[in-house]
C-alpha positions as CSV (number, residue, x, y, z in Angstrom):
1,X,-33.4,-19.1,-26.2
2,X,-30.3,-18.5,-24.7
3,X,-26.9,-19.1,-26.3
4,X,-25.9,-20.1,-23.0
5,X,-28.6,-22.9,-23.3
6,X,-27.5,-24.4,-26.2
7,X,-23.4,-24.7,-25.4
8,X,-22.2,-22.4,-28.1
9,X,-21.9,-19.5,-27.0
10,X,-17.6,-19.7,-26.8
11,X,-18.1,-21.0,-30.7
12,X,-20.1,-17.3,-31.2
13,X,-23.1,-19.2,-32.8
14,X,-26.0,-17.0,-31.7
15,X,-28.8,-18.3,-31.0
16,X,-30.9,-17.2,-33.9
17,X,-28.6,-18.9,-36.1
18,X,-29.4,-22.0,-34.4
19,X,-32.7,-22.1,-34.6
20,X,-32.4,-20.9,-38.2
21,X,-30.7,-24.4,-39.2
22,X,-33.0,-26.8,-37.0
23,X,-35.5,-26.8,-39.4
24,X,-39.1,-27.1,-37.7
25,X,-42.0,-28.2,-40.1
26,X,-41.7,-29.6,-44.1
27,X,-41.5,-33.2,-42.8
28,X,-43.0,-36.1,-44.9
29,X,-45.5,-36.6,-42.5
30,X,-43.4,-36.5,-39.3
31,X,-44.5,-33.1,-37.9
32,X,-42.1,-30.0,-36.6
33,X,-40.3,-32.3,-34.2
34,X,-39.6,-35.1,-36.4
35,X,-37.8,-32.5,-38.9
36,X,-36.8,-34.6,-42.4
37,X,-35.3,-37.5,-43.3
38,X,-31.5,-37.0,-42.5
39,X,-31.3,-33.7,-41.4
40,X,-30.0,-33.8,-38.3
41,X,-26.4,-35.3,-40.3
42,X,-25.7,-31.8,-41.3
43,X,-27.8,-29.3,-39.0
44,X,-29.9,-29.2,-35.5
45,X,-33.4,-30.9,-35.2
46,X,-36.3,-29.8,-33.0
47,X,-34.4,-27.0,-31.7
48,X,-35.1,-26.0,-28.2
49,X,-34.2,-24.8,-24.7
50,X,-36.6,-26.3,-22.5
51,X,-35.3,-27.8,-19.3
52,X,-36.7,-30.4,-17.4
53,X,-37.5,-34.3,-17.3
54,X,-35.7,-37.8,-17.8
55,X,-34.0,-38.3,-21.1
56,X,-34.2,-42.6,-21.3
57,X,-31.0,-44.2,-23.2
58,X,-31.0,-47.8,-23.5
59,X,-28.5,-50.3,-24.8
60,X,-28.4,-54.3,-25.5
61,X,-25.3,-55.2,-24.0
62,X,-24.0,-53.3,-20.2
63,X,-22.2,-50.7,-20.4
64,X,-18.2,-51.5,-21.1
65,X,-17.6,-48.9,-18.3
66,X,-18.1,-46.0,-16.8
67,X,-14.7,-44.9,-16.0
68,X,-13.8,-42.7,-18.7
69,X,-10.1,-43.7,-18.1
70,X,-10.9,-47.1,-18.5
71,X,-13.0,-47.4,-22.0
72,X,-12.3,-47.2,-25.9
73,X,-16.2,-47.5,-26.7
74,X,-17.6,-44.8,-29.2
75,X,-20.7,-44.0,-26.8
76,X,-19.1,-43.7,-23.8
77,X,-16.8,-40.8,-24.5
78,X,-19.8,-39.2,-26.0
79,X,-21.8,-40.2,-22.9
80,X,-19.2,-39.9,-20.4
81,X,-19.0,-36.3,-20.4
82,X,-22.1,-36.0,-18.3
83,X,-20.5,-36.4,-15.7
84,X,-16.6,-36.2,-16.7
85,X,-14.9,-33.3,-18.3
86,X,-12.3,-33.0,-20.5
87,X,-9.1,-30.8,-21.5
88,X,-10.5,-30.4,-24.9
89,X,-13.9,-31.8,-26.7
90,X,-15.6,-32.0,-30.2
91,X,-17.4,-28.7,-31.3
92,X,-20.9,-29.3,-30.4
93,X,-21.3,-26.8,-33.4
94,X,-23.0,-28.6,-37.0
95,X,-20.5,-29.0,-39.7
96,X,-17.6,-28.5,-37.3
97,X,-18.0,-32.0,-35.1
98,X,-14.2,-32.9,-35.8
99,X,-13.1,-29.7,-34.5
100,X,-11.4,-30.2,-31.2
101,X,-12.3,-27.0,-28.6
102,X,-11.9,-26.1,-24.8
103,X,-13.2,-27.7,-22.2
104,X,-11.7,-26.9,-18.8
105,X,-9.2,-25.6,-20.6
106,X,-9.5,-21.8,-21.4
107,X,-8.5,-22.5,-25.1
108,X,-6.6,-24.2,-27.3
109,X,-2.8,-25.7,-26.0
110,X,0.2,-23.4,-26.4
111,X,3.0,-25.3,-28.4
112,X,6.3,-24.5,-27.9
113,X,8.7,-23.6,-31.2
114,X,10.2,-27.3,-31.7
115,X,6.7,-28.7,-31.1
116,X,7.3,-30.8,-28.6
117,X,5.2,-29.0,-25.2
118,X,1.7,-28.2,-24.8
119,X,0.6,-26.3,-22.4
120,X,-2.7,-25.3,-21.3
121,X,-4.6,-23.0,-18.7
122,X,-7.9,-24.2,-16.8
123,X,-10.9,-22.6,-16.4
124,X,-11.9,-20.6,-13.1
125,X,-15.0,-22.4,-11.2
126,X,-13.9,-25.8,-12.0
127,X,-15.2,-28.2,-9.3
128,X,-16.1,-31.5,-8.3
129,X,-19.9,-32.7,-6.8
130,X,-18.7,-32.2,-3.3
131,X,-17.4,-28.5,-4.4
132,X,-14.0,-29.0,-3.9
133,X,-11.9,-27.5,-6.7
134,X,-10.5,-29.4,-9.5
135,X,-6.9,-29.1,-9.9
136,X,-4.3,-29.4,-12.7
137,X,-2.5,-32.4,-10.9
138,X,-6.1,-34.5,-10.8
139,X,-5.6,-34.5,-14.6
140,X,-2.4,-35.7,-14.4
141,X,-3.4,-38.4,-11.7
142,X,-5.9,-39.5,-14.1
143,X,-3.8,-39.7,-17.3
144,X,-1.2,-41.8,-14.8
145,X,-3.4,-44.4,-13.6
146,X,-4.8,-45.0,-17.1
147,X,-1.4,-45.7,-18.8
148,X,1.1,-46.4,-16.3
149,X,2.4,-49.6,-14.5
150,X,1.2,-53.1,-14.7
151,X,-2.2,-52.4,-13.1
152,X,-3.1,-49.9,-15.4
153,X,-6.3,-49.6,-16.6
154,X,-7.2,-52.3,-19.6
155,X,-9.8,-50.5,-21.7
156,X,-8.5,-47.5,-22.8
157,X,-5.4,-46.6,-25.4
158,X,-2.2,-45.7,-24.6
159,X,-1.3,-42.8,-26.6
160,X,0.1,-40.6,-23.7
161,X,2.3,-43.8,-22.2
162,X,3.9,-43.7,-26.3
163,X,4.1,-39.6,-26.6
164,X,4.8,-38.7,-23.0
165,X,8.8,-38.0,-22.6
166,X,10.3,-38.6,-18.8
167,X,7.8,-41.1,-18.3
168,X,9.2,-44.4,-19.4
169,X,10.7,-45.8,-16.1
170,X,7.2,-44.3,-14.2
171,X,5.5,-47.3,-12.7
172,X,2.0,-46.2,-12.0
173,X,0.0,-44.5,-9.2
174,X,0.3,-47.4,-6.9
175,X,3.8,-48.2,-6.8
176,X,4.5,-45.4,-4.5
177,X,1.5,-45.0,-2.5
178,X,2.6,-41.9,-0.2
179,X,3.1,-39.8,-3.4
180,X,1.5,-41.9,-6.4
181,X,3.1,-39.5,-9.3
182,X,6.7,-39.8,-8.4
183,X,8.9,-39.8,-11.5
184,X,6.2,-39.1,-13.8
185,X,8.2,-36.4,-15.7
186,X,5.6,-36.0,-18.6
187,X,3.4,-33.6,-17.4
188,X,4.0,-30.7,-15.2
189,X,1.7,-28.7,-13.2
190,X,3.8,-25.7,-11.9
191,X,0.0,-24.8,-10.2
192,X,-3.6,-25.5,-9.8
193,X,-4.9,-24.3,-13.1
194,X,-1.3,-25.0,-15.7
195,X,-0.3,-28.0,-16.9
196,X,2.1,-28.8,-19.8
197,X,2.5,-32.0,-21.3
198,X,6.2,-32.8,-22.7
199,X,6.2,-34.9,-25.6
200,X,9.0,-37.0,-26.9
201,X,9.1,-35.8,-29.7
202,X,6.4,-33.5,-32.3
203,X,2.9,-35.2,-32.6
204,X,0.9,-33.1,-34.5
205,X,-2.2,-34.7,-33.9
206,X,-1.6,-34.2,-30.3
207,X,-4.8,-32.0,-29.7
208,X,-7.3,-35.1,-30.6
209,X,-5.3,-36.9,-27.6
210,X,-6.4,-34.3,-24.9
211,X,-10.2,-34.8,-26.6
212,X,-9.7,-38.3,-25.0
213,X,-11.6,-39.0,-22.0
214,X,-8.6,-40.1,-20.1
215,X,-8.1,-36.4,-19.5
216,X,-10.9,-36.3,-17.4
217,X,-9.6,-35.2,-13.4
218,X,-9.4,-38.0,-10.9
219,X,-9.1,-37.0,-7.3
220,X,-6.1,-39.3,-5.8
221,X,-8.2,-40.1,-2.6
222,X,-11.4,-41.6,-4.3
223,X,-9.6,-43.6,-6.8
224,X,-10.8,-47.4,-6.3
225,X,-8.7,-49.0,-9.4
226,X,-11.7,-50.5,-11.5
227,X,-13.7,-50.3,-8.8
228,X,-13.6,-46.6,-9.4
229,X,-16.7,-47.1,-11.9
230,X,-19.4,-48.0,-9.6
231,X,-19.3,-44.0,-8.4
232,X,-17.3,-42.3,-10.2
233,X,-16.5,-38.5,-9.0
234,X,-18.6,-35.9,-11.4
235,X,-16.5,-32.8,-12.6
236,X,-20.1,-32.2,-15.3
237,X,-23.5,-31.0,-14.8
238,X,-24.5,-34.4,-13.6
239,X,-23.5,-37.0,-10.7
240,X,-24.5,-40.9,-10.5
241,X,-27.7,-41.4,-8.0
242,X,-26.9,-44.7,-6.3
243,X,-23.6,-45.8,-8.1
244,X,-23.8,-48.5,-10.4
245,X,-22.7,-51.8,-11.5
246,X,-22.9,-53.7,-14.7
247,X,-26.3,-54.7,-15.7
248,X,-28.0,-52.5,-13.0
249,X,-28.5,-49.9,-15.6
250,X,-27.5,-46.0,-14.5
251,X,-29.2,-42.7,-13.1
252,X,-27.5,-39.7,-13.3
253,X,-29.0,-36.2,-11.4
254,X,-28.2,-32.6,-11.8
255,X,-24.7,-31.9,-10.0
256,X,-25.8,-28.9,-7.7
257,X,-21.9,-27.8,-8.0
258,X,-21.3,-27.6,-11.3
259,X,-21.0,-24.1,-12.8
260,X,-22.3,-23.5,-15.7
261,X,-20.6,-20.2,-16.5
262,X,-17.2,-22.8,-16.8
263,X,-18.8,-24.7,-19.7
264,X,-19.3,-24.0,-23.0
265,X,-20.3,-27.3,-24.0
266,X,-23.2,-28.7,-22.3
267,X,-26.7,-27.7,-22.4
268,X,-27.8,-29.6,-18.6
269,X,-31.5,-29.4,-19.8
270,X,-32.8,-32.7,-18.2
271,X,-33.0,-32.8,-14.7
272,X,-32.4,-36.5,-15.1
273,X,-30.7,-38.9,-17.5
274,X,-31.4,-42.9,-17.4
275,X,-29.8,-46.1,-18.8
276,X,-31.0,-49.2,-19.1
277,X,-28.8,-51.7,-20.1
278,X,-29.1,-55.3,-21.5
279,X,-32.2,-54.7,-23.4
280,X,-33.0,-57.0,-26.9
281,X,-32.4,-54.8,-30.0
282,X,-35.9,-55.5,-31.2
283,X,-37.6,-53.9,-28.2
284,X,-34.9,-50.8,-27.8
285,X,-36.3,-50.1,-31.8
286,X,-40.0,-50.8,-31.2
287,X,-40.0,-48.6,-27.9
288,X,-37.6,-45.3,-29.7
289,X,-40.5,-45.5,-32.4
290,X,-43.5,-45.9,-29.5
291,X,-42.0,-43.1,-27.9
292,X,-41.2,-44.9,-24.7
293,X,-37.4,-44.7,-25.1
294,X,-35.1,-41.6,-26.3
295,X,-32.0,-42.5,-27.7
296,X,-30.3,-45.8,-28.0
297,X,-27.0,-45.6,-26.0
298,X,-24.8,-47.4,-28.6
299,X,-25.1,-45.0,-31.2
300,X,-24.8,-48.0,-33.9
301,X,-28.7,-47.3,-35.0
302,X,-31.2,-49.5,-35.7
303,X,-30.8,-53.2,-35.9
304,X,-31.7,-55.3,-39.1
305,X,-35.7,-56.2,-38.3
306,X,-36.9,-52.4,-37.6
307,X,-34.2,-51.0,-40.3
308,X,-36.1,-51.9,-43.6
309,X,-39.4,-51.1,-42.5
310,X,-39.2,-47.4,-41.1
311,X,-37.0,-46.8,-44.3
312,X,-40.3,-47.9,-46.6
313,X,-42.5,-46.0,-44.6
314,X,-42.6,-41.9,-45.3
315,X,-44.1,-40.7,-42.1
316,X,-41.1,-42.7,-40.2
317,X,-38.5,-41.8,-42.4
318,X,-38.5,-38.4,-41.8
319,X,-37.6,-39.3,-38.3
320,X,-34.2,-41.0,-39.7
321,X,-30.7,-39.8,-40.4
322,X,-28.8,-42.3,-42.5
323,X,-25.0,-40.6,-41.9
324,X,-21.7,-41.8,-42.9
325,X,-20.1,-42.3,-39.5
326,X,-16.6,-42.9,-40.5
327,X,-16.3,-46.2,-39.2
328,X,-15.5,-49.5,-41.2
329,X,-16.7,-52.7,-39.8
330,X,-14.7,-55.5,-40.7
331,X,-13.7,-59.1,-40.6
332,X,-10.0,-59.3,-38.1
333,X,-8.7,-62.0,-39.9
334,X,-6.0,-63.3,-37.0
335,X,-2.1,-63.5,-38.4
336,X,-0.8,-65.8,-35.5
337,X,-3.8,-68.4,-35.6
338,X,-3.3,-71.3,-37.9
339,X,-3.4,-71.7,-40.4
340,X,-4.2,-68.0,-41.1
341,X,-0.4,-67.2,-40.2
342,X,0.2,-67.8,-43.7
343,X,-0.4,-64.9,-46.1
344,X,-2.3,-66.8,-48.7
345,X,-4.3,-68.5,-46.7
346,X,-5.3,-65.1,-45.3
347,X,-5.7,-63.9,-49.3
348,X,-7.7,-66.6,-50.1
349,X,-10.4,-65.3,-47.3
350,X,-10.2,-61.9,-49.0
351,X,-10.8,-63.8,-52.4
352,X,-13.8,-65.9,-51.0
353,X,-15.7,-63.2,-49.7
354,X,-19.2,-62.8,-51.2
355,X,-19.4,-58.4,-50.4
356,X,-22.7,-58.2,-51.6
357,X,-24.4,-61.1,-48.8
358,X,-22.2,-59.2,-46.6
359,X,-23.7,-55.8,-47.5
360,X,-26.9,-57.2,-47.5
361,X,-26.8,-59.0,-44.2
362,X,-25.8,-55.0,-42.6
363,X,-28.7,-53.6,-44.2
364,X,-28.4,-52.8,-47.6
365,X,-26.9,-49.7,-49.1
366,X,-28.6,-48.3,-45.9
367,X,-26.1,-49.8,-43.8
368,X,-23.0,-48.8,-45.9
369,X,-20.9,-48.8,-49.0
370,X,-18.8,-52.0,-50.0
371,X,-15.2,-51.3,-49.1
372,X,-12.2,-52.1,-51.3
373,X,-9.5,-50.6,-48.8
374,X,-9.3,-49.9,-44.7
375,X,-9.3,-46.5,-44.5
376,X,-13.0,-44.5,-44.6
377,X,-13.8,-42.0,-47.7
378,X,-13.7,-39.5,-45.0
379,X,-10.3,-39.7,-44.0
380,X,-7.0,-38.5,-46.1
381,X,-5.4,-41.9,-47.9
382,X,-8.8,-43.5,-48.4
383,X,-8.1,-44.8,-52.3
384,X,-11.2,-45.1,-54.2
385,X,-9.5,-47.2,-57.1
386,X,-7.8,-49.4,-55.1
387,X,-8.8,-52.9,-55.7
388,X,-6.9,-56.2,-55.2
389,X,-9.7,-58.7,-55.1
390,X,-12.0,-58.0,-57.9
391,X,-14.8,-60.3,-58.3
392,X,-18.1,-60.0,-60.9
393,X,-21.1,-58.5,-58.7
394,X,-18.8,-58.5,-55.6
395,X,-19.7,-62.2,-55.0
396,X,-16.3,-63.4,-54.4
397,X,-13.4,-65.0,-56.8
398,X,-13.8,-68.7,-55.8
399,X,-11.1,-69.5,-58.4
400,X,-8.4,-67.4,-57.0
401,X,-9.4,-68.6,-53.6
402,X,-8.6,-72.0,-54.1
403,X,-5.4,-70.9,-56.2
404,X,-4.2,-69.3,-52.6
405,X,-5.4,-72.4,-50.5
406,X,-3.4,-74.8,-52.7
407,X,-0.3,-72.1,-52.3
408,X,-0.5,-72.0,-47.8
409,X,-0.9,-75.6,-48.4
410,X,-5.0,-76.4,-47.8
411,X,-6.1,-77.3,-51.2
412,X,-9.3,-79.0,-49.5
413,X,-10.0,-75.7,-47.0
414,X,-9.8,-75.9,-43.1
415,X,-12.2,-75.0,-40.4
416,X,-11.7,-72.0,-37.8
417,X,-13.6,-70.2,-35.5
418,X,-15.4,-66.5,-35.6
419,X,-16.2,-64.8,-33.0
420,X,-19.0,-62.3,-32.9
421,X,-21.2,-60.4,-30.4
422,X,-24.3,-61.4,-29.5
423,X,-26.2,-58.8,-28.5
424,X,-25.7,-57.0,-31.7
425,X,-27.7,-58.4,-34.5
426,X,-26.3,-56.8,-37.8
427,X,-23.1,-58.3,-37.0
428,X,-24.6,-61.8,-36.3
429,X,-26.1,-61.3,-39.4
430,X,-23.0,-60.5,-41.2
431,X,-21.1,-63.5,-39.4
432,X,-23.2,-66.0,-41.2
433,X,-22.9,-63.9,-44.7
434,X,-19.5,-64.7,-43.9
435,X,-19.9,-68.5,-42.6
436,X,-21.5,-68.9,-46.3
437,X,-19.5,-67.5,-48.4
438,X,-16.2,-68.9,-47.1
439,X,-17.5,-72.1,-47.0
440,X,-18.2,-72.3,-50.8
441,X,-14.2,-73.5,-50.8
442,X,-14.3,-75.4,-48.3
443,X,-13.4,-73.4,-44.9
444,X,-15.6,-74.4,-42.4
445,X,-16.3,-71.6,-40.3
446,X,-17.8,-72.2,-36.3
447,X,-19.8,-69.1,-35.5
448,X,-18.9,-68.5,-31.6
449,X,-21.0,-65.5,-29.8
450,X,-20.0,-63.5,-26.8
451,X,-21.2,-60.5,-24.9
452,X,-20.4,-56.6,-26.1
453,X,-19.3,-55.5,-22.7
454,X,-16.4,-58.4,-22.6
455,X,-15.5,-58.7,-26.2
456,X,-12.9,-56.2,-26.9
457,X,-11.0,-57.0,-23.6
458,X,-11.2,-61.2,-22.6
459,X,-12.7,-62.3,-25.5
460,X,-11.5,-61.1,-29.4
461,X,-9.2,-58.4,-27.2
462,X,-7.5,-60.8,-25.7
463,X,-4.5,-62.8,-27.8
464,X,-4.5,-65.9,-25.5
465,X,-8.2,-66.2,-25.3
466,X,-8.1,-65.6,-29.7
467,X,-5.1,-68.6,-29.1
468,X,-6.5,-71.2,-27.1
469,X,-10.0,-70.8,-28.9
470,X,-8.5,-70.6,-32.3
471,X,-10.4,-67.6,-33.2
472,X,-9.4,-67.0,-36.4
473,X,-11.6,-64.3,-37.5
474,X,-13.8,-61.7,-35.1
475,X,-16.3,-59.2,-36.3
476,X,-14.9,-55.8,-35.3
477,X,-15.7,-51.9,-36.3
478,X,-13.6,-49.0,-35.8
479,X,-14.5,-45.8,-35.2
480,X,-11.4,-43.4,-35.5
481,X,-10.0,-42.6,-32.7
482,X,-9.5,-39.1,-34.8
483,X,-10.3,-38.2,-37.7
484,X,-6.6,-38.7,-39.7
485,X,-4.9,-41.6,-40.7
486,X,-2.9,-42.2,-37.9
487,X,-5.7,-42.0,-35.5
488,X,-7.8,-44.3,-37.5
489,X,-5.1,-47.3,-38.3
490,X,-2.2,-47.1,-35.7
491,X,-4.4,-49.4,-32.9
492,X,-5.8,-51.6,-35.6
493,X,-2.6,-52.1,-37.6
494,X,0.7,-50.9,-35.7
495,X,2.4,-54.2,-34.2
496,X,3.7,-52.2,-31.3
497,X,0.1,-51.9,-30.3
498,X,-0.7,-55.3,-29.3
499,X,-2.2,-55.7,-25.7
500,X,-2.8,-58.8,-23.4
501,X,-6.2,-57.1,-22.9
502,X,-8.1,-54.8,-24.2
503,X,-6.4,-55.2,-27.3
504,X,-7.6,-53.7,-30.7
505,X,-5.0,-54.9,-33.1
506,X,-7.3,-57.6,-32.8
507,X,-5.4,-59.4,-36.1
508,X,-2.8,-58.9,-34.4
509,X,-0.8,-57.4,-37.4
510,X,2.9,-56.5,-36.8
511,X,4.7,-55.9,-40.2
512,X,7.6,-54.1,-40.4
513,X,6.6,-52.0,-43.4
514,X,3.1,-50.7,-42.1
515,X,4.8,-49.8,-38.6
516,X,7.7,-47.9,-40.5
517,X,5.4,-45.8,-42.6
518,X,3.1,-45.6,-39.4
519,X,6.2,-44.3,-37.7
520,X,7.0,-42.2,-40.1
521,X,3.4,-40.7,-41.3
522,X,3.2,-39.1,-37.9
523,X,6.8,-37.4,-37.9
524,X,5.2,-35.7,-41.3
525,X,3.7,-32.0,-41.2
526,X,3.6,-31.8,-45.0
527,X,-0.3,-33.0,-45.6
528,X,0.4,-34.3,-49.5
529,X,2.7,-36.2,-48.0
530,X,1.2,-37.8,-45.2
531,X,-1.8,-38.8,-47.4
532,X,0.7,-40.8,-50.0
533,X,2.2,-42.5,-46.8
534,X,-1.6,-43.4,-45.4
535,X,-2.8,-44.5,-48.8
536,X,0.5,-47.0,-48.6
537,X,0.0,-48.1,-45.6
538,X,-3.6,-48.9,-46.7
539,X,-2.5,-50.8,-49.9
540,X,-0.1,-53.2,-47.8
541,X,-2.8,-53.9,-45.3
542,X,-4.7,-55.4,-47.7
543,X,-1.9,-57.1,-49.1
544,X,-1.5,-59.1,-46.4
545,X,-5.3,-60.0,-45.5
546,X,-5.6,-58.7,-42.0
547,X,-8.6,-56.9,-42.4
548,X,-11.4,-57.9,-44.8
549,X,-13.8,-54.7,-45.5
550,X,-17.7,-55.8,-44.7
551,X,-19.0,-52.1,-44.9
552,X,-17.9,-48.1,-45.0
553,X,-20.9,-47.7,-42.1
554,X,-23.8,-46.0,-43.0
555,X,-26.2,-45.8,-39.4
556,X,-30.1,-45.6,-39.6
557,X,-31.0,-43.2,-36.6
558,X,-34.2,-43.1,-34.9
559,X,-35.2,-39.8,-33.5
560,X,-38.5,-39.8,-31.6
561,X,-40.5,-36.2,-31.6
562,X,-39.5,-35.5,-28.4
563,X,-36.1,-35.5,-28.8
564,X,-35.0,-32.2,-28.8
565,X,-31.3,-30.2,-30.5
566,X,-30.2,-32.9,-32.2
567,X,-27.5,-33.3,-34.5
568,X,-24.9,-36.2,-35.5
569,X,-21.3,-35.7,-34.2
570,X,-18.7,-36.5,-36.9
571,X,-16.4,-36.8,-34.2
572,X,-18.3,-39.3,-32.4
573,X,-19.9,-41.0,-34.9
574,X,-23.3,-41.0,-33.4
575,X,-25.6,-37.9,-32.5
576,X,-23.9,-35.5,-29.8
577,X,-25.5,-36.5,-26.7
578,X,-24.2,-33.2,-24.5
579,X,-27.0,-31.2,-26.6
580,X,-29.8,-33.4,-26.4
581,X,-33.0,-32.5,-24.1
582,X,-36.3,-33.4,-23.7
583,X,-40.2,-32.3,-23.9
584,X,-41.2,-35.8,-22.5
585,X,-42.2,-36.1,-18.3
């Protein structure tokens, strides 16, 4: 096996090595390919670099979108690079899956003395699926049309439209059609392979932002606005086979014109790659453990029915990893929807809350640790001790509950809505744990389900939908959008960070002193310090009962034996799908 075949050669991870840590045989009953029970968390499974047939994803909802500059879903910046690359990625290496590394660009950014320009190089043999070269200014077109103007693209952040100096007064690619990147002073590309990104001021954690798959090139003349998703143009090994729309599920074939020798990344070893979309949890579990399925596109893991049983059975255990994925799923508990736009009524939620039916409704210690703060174990300013709702058993303080609804004025409780998605099952599960316990002093809770694809842009990510349907709480995760503080709370707590759509602030949380130590954390270089200032921040956020912890997420895996090189990405919080191959047809 080649090094080239398995991506790492630029990471100087021979081969041998690799195979070293996969692990073949010494399963409980699984056999070489099934490996052990969570092995593949810290080093490759069923090593191997055999090319050749269809590697089957499915998923229960549609996809959100396969534009990569018009998402903010976990699995499809992981899935995206099939057929999108970017400036930088995640190490595809074990043990190293938070390291950003080159992409198309020849190696890590050049930053200037006062910290404030990066600049990067791109590969030689970079081209798109007809073979036309990609370009330094199709990066900056696609950056543009995903953060500029008021047709921007609703999905994804908008970190570069915040760090981008020269930019402010840019109205996107359309308002000048005969030259769509006039006054966009942020980037420059003096030529086809440089381009240098001038920042208002020093961002440290600028290098996770060019991971993003906004930095994906966009050729001017195929952009189609959202449209662009139904064929989007490969710059990867592979290139969508008859375009697709939502619920139509996806092919992707080998792109001919990708060059190999340019990527460091991805292995390429099936010849095709499939997605089925809107398929029932239940079945997607049952047909990963029949062998009929390979990977489960949203990453999340098994749903509740499946979950307990192949974790009480040996010979399907070994075919589990059970990793911390750094995510926290949570209860958004709205600040502008009455009467939760009063702080104690907001408290006496947090007080209410029975953790443990909670925990049990997403799976057990399987499914994660009970939370007493926002920010994940994994992350600097995560504070263990931190605790401002103790309860006996973590079933909830009813008494102090009612103490806060007497203080916001609704000493006999009040009704609201939660809204949920319905094609995901734990969370459903964990909505009525909620529904329960609230409603033990007396607020009346109206379960209200919508679809995934939808949720986190007209439904929960939308503040006048949340309004005018009095959506109180949501059921929401996060996944950071890197792995530091800022990256993990500045879209879920910052106000400035509030969208019309596609909003994740979804609590809609604007106070002053969380956005000034936000503000603040990120001007810091001096780690110590930044980690005080995050495990602040965390302390007020709880304060003010914006967020109530259900979990630290803890995902149950299925890997079926003919999965091949597979290994869970830290950095996308689900296994790294650029590695994965097949020995199925």
């Amino acid at each position: 096996m080649s090094k080239r075949a398995l991506g790492l050669a630029a990471l100087g991870v021979g081969s041998a090595l690799f195979l070293s840590a996969c692990g073949g045989g010494g399963g409980t009953g699984g056999g070489d390919a099934a490996g052990t029970y969570d092995q593949a968390t810290t080093e490759v499974v069923n090593a191997s670099d055999e090319k050749g047939g269809t590697l089957r994803y499915a998923i229960s909802a549609n996809i959100e979108s396969t534009d990569p500059g018009n998402t903010y879903y976990g699995y499809v910046w992981n899935f995206s690079r099939y057929y999108a690359r970017t400036l930088l990625t995640y190490s595809p290496e074990p043990g190293k899956t938070t390291e950003p590394v080159p992409d198309m660009a020849t190696e890590m950014p050049k930053v200037s003395d006062d910290g404030k320009s990066y600049t990067l190089t791109l590969r030689d043999g970079l081209t798109y699926e007809d073979g036309s070269p990609i370009v330094a200014e199709d990066i900056k077109y696609g950056i543009a049309r995903s953060n500029y103007g008021d047709d921007a693209l609703p999905n994804g952040p908008r970190y570069f439209k915040e760090l981008l100096a020269d930019s402010d007064d840019y109205e996107g690619v359309n308002a000048d059609p005969s030259d769509p990147l006039a006054g966009f002073g942020g980037i420059e590309t003096p030529d086809d392979k440089t381009i240098v990104f001038h920042l208002k001021e020093p961002f440290a954690d600028f290098p996770y932002v060019l991971v993003q798959p906004q930095t994906a090139p966009v050729p001017a003349e195929a952009d189609k606005g959202q449209q662009y998703q139904e064929n989007v143009v490969s710059s990867g090994p592979y290139k969508f086979e008859g375009g697709w729309t939502p619920g139509n599920g996806l092919t992707l074939v080998r792109n001919e014109e990708w060059n190999a020798d340019s990527d460091p990344i991805r292995t390429a070893l099936p010849d095709q790659i499939t997605v089925q979309e809107g398929v029932d949890q239940n079945e997607i579990d049952q047909r990963l453990i029949n062998g009929e399925l390979d990977v489960d596109l949203g990453g999340t893991g098994l749903g509740p029915a499946k979950k307990g049983e192949v974790l009480s059975g040996e010979d399907e255990k070994a075919r589990l990893d059970n990793p911390e994925n750094g995510s926290l799923r949570y209860v958004a508990v709205n600040t502008v929807v009455e009467p939760l736009d009063d702080e104690a009524c907001r408290q006496a939620i947090m007080y209410a809350a029975d953790h443990d039916s909670m925990q049990r409704a997403w799976g057990g210690a399987a499914g994660g640790e009970i939370p007493n703060d926002v920010i994940p174990p994994q992350i600097a300013g995560h504070d263990p001790d931190l605790d401002l709702y103790p309860s006996k058993d973590d079933k909830g303080d009813l008494d102090k509950a009612e103490e806060k609804l007497k203080e916001c004025g609704e000493e006999d409780g009040f009704s609201t809505n939660l809204g949920v998605r319905a094609d995901r099952p734990t969370e459903v599960a964990a909505a009525e744990a909620v529904q329960q316990s609230l409603g033990r002093v007396g607020i009346d809770v109206e379960i209200k389900q919508f679809p995934s694809d939808t949720f986190t842009n007209t439904q929960a990510g939308s503040p006048d939908f949340v309004h005018e349907n009095e959506l109180g709480l949501n059921i929401y995760g996060w996944i950071p959008d890197w792995p530091t503080g800022y990256g993990f709370l500045s879209y879920i707590a910052h106000g400035d960070n509030i969208k019309k759509a596609g909003n994740s602030n979804i609590s809609e949380l604007d106070d002053k002193e969380i956005n000034e130590m936000l503000d603040e954390a990120v001007r810091t270089e001096d780690a110590d310090e930044q980690a005080r200032l995050y495990s602040d921040i965390d302390r007020r956020i709880m304060e003010t009962g914006a967020i109530l912890p259900i979990v630290f997420e803890k995902s149950v895996l299925y890997r079926p034996d003919n999965l091949t090189n597979v290994h869970f990405s830290q950095g996308y919080s689900m296994y790294d799908y650029m590695t994965l191959g097949t020995t199925g047809s």
